[in-house]
C-alpha positions as CSV (number, residue, x, y, z in Angstrom):
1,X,97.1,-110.2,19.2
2,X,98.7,-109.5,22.6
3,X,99.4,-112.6,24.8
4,X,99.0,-112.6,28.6
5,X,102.3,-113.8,30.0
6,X,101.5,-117.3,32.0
7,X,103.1,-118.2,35.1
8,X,103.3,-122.0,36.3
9,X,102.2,-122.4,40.1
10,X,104.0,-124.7,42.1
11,X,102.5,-125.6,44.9
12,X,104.2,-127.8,47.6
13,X,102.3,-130.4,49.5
14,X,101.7,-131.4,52.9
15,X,102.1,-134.5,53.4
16,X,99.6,-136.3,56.2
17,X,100.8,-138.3,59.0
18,X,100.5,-141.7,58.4
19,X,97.6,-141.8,61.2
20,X,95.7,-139.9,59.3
21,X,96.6,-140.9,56.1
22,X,95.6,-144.6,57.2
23,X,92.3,-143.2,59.1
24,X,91.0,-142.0,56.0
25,X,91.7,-145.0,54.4
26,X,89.7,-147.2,56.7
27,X,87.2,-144.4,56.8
28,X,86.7,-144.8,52.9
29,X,87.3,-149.0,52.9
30,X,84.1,-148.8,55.5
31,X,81.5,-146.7,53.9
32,X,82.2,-148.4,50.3
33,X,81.8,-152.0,51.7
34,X,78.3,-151.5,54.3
35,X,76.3,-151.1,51.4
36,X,77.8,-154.3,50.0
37,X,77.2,-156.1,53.4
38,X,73.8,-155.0,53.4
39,X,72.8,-156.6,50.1
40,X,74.5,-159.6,51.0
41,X,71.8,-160.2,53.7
42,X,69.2,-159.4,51.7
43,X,69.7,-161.7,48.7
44,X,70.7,-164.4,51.2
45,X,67.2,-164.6,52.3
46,X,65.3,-164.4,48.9
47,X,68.2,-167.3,47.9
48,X,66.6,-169.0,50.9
49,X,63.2,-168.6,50.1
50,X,63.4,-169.8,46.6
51,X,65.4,-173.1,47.5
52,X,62.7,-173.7,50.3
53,X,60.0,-172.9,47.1
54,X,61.6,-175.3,45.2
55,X,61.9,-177.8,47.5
56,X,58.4,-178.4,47.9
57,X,58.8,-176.7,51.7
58,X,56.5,-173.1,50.8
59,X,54.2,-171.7,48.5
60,X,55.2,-169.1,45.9
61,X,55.6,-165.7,47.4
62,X,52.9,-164.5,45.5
63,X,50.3,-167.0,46.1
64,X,50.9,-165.8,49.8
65,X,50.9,-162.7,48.9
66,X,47.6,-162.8,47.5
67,X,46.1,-164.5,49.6
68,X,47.7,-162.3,52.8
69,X,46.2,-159.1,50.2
70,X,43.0,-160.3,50.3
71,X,42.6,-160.1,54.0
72,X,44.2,-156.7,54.6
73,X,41.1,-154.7,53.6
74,X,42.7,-152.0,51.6
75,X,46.0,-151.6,53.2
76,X,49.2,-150.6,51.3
77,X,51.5,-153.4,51.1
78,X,55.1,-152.2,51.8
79,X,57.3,-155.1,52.0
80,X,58.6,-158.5,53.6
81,X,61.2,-161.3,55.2
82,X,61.3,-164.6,55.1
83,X,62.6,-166.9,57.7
84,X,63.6,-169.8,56.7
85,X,64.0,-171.4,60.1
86,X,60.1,-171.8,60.4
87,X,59.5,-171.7,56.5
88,X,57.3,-168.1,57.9
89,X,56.8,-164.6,55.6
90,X,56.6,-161.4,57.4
91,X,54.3,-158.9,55.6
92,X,54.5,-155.4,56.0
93,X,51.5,-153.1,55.5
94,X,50.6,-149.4,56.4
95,X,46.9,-148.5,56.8
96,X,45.7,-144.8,58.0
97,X,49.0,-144.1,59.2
98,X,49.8,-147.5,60.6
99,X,52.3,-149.5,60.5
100,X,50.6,-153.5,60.8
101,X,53.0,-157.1,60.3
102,X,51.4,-159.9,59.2
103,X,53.3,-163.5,59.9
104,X,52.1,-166.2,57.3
105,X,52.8,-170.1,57.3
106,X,54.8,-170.6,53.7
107,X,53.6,-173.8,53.8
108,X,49.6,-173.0,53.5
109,X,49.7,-169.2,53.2
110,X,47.8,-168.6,56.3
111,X,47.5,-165.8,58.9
112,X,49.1,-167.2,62.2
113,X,49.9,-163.8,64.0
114,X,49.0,-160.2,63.6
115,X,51.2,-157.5,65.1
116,X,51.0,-153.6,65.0
């Protein structure tokens, strides 16, 4: 069986200047920490809104939710914040193409603002 005669490759390297090579870098170090960052602030506020709910300072979410639910007459609930400044959920809903924030105390669960 014939054999096909294999020759190696070298191949020689550029080598970057250290600008570059240090842009990348911090190029790279950016984009794999933001989503990091952003998750941080995120769980900070649901860490937030559970100590408050177990303090005694707001209802659960979904007792709010529910009760928010009930008033928004169909619409699709898409998502929320909590601030725990005021102890206040913001409710986001889209109905018929629309885009409506609902602001409820966490003490009581009610509607105290509507904004679209």
């Amino acid at each position: 069986m014939p054999c096909a005669y294999v020759m190696p490759m070298l191949m020689k390297w550029k080598i970057l200047p250290a600008s570059v090579t240090i842009g990348i870098g911090a190029a790279l170090a950016l984009v794999v920490t933001m989503p990091v960052a952003d998750a941080g602030g995120r769980r900070d506020e649901q860490d937030a809104a559970r100590r408050a709910m177990l303090d005694g300072h707001v209802m659960p979410f979904a007792m709010i939710k529910r009760r928010v639910d009930a008033q928004m007459d169909g619409a699709s609930y898409v998502g929320s914040e909590f601030n725990p400044g005021s102890n206040r959920y913001r409710l986001k809903y889209v109905k018929d193409g629309k885009v409506v924030w609902v602001d409820a105390d966490g003490r009581t669960g009610d509607i105290i603002g509507w904004a679209r």
